[in-house]
C-alpha positions in Angstrom: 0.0 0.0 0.0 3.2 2.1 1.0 6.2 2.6 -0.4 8.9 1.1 1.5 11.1 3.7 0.7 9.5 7.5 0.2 11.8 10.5 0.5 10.6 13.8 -0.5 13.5 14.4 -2.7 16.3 16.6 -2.7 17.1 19.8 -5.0 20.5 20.6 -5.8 21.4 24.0 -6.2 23.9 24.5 -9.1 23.8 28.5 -8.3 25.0 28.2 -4.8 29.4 26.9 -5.4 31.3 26.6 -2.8 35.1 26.1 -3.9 33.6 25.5 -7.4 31.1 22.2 -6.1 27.8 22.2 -6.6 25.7 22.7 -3.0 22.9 20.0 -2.5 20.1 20.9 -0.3 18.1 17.7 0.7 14.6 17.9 2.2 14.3 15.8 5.6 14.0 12.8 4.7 9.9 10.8 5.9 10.6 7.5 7.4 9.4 4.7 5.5 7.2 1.8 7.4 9.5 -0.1 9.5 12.2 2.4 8.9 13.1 2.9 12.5 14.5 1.6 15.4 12.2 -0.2 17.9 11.8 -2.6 21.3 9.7 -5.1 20.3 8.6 -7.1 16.9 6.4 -9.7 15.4 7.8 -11.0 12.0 5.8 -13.8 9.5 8.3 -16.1 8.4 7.1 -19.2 6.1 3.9 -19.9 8.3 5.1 -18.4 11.9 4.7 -15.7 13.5 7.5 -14.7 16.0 7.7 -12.3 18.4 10.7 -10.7 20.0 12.3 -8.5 22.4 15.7 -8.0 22.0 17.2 -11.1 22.1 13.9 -12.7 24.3 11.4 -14.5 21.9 7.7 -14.3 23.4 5.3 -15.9 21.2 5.8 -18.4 18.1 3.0 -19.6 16.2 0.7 -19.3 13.7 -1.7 -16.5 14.8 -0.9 -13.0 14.4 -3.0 -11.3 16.9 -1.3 -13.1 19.6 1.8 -12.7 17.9 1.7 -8.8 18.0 -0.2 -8.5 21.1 2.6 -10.3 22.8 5.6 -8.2 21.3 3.6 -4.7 22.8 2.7 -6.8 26.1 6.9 -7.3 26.3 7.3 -3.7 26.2 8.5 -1.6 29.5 5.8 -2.0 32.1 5.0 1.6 33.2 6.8 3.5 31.0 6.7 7.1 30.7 7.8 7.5 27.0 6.7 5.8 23.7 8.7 2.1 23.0 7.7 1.5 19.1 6.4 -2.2 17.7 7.7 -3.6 14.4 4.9 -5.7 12.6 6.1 -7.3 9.7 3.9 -9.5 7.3 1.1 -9.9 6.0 -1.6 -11.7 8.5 -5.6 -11.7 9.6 -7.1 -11.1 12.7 -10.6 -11.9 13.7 -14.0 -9.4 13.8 -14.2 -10.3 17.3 -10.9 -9.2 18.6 -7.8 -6.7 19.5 -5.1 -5.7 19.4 -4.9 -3.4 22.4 -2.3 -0.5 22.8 -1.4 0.9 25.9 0.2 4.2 26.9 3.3 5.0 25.5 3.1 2.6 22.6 4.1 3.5 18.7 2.9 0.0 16.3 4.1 0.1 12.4 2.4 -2.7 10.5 4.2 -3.1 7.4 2.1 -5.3 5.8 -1.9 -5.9 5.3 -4.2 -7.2 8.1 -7.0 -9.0 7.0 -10.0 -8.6 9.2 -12.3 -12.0 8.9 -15.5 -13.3 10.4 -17.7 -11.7 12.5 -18.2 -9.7 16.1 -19.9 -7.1 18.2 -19.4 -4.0 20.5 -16.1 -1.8 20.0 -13.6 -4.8 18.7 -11.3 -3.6 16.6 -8.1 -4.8 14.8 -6.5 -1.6 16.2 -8.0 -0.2 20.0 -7.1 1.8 22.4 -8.8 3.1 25.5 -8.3 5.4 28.4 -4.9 5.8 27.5 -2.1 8.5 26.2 0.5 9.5 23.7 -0.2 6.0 21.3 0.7 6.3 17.5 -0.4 4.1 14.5 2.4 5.0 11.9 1.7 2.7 9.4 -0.9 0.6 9.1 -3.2 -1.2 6.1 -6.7 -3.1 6.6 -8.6 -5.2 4.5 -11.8 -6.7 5.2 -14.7 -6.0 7.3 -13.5 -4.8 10.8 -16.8 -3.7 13.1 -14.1 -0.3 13.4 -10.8 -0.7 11.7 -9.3 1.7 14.4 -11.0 2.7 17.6 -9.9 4.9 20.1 -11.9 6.2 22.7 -10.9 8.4 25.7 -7.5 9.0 24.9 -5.0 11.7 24.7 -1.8 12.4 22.3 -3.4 10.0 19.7 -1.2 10.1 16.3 -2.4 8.0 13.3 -0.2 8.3 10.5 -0.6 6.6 6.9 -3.6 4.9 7.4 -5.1 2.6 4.4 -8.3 0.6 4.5 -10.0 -1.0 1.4 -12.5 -2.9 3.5 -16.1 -4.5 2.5 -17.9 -2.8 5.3 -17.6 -1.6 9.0 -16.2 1.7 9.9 -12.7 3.2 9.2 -11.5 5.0 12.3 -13.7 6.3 15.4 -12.0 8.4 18.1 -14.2 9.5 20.6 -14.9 10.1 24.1 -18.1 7.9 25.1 -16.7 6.0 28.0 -16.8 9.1 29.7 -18.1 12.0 28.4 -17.4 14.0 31.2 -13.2 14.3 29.6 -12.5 15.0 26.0 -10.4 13.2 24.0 -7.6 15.6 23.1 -4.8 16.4 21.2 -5.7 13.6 18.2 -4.4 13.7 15.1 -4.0 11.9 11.7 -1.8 13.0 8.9 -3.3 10.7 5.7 -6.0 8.2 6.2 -8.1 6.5 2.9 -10.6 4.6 3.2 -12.8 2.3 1.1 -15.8 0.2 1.2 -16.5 1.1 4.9 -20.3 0.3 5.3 -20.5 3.3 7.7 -18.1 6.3 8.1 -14.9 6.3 6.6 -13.4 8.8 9.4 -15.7 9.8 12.5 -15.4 11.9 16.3 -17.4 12.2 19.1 -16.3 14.5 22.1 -12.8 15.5 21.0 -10.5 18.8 22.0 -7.7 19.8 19.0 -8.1 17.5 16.3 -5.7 18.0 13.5 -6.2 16.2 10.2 -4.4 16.3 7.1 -6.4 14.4 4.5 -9.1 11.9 4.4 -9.9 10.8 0.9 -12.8 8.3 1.5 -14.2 6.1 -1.5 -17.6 4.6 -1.9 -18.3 4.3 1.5 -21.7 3.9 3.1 -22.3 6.8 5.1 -19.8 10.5 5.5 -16.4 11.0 4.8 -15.5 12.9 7.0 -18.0 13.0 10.3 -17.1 15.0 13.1 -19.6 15.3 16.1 -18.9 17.2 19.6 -15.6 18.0 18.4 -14.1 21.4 19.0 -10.6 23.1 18.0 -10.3 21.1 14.8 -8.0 21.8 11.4 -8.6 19.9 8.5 -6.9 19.8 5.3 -8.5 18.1 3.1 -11.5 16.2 2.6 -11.8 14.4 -0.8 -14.8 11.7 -1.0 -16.6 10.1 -3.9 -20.0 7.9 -3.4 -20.3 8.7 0.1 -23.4 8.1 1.6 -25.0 7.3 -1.5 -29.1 7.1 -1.1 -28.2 8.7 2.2 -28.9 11.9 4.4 -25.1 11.6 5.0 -22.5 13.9 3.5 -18.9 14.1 2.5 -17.8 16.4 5.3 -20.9 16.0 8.1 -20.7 17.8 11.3 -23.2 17.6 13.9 -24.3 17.2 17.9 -23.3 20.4 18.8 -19.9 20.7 17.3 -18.0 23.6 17.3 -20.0 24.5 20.1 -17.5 26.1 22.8 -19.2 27.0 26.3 -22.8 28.6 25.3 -21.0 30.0 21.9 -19.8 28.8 18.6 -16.5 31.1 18.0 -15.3 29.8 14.8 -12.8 26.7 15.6 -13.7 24.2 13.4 -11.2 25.3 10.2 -11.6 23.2 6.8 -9.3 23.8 3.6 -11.1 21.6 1.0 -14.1 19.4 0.9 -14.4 17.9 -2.8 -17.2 15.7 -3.1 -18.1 13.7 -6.3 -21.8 11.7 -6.3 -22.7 10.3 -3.1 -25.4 11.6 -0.7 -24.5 15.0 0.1 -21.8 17.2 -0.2 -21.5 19.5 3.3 -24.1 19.1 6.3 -23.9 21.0 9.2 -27.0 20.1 11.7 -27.8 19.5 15.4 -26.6 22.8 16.6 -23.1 22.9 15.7 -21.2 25.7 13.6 -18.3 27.6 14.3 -17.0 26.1 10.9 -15.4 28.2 8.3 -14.5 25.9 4.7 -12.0 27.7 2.4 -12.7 25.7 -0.8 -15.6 23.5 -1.6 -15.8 21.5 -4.7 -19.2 19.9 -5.1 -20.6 17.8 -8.0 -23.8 15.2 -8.9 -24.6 14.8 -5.3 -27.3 12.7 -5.0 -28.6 14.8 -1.7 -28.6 18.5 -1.0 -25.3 19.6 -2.3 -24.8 22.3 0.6 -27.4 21.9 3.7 -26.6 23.7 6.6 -29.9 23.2 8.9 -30.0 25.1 12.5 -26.6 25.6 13.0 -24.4 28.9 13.7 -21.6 30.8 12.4 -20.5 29.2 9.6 -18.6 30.6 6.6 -18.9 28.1 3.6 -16.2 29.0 1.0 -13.9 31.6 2.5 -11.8 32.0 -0.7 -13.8 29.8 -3.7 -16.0 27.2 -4.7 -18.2 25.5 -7.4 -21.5 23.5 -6.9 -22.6 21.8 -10.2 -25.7 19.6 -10.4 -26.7 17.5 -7.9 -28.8 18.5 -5.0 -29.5 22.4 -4.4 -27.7 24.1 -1.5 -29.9 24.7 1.3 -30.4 26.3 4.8 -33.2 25.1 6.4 -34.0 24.5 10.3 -36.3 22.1 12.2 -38.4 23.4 15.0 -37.0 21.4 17.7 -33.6 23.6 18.0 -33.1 27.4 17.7 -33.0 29.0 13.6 -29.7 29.0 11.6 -27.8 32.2 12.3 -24.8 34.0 11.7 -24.6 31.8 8.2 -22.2 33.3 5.0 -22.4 31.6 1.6 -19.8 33.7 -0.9 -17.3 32.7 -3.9 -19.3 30.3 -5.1 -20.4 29.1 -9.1 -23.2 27.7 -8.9 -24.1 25.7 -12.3 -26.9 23.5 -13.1 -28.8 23.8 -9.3 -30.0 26.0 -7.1 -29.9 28.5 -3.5 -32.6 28.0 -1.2 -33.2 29.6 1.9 -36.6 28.2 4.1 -37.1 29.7 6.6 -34.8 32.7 6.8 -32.0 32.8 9.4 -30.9 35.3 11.6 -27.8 37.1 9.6 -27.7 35.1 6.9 -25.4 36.6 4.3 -25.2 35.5 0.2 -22.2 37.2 -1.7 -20.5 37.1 -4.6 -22.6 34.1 -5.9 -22.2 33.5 -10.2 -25.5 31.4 -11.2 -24.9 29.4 -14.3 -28.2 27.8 -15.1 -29.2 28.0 -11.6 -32.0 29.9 -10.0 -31.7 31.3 -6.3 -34.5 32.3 -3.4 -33.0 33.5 -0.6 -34.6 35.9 2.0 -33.6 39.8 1.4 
């Protein structure tokens, strides 16, 4: 899935002599998967999984699971700093299990888990809880995990280059249900792709400064990108196609209050891109959340509302550009139960081939600098 070796080059500067030689100026260079030093390992070889600790072997045998689970569980009881795992080989693991990572643990899988068979409740292939500072570097899923990586009420979470081409389940959930009375904080994930998921490719519940890079989600059954009770977040990019399909769900969905900080909704929820192609639809905010400002959108043949953004508050959609063609229409709307939309700016966009709907009108609600190509809009003055 990874390259085993992935630099980010180096430029050499034929302008810059010293003494008459050429000056090269290399970039840092990105670890590659297993590219490291570490404690602990499990390594396939022929049939057998083995795992070591230095020169102390803890497990042989044939089943992987036990195999890693055994190289983390050798690892220095009560550290105070992160001792790193070495997976290495392709291997399955069962629906109805974990691999559990404790405080101060770093795990590079290089190689493909297969999840198989069937489970229920939180198992995952990859699980955390009530812990701190653990990092997923590398790791690649196939199959259909209930989550492929769940993580619930912890802190300092890092998930690296995270692939999953899965036929159903959820990608990654980090969240803060065992007790909602403590965030999860501090989480972030630099590249994860996922697809297939039968749910969410990428979803939070109850998290405090969540920084993501991308998430580039493929026909999967629900959002892209779902973030709920979740406050202080960057995002890069969000890039789905299919998502949600037939569904109220959207590419980039937040809801349940998020953005919500104390009684107010100052905007902390901070999105580059959301490109959506097909699917259900495109952006949904709802439930009370807002504080969100997008920078770019980039919205086609969604088979939903393109844009709905239904009693939520401060939100800026398209800071700097976007384009909406066909699909569903974009949308502010509200439902009795919670107060009106307000506060809400939709600007920079071309619209082509849709439409602008406003029902009923919103406290503040601002439309700017809108270009309608074969589109109609009815907005409130």
């Amino acid at each position: 899935m990874f390259s085993t070796r992935w630099r980010l080059g180096a430029v050499v500067a034929m302008s810059a002599m010293l003494g008459g030689v050429p000056v090269a100026h290399a970039e840092p260079r990105i670890l590659a998967c297993g590219d490291r030093s570490f404690n602990a390992e499990a390594v396939l070889s022929g049939g057998t999984w083995t795992a070591r600790n230095g020169g102390r072997t803890v497990y042989t045998g044939g089943d992987m699971r036990s195999a890693v689970q055994a190289a983390i569980g050798s690892l220095t009881a009560g550290r105070t700093s992160k001792q790193w795992v070495l997976v290495r080989g392709n291997g399955s693991v069962s629906a109805g299990s974990r691999i559990s990572l404790p405080s101060y643990t770093g795990i590079d899988v290089c190689g493909t888990i297969d999840v198989t068979g069937t489970g229920s409740g939180d198992q995952a292939p990859i699980y955390s809880r009530g812990t701190r500072d653990v990092e997923v570097r590398y790791l690649s899923l196939t199959g259909r995990p209930l989550y492929g990586i769940f993580m619930r009420n912890v802190d300092n979470l890092v998930l690296g280059q995270i692939d999953m081409r899965l036929s159903g389940g959820l990608g990654v959930r980090v969240d803060n249900r065992g007790n909602t009375s403590v965030r999860s904080r501090n989480i972030r994930m630099d590249n994860v792709f996922v697809s297939g998921a039968s749910s969410h490719a990428v979803e939070t519940y109850g998290v405090d400064g969540l920084t993501i890079g991308t998430v580039t989600a493929r026909g999967v059954g629900e959002s892209g990108l779902l973030l709920n009770d979740t406050i202080n977040a960057t995002v890069g990019t969000v890039d789905a196609e299919n998502a949600g399909a037939g569904t109220g769900y959207a590419a980039f969905r937040v809801a349940n209050r998020n953005g919500r900080v104390g009684n107010g909704y100052p905007t902390n929820v901070r999105v580059g891109t959301v490109r959506a192609r097909g699917g259900g639809r495109g952006v949904f905010c709802v439930s009370e959340s807002g504080g969100l400002s997008i920078d770019r959108i980039d919205l086609a043949n969604t088979g939903n509302n393109a844009v709905l953004i239904e009693n939520c508050y401060n939100v800026t959609l398209a800071t700097q550009s976007g384009t909406v063609s066909g699909g569903g229409e974009i949308r502010l709307a509200a439902r009795s139960e919670f107060p009106n939309n307000s506060d809400i700016t939709v600007q920079n966009l071309t619209v082509t081939n849709s439409s602008i709907r406003e029902n009923p009108c919103g406290t503040n609600t601002t439309f700017r600098n809108i270009t309608l190509n074969n589109s109609t809009s009815t907005v409130c003055p």
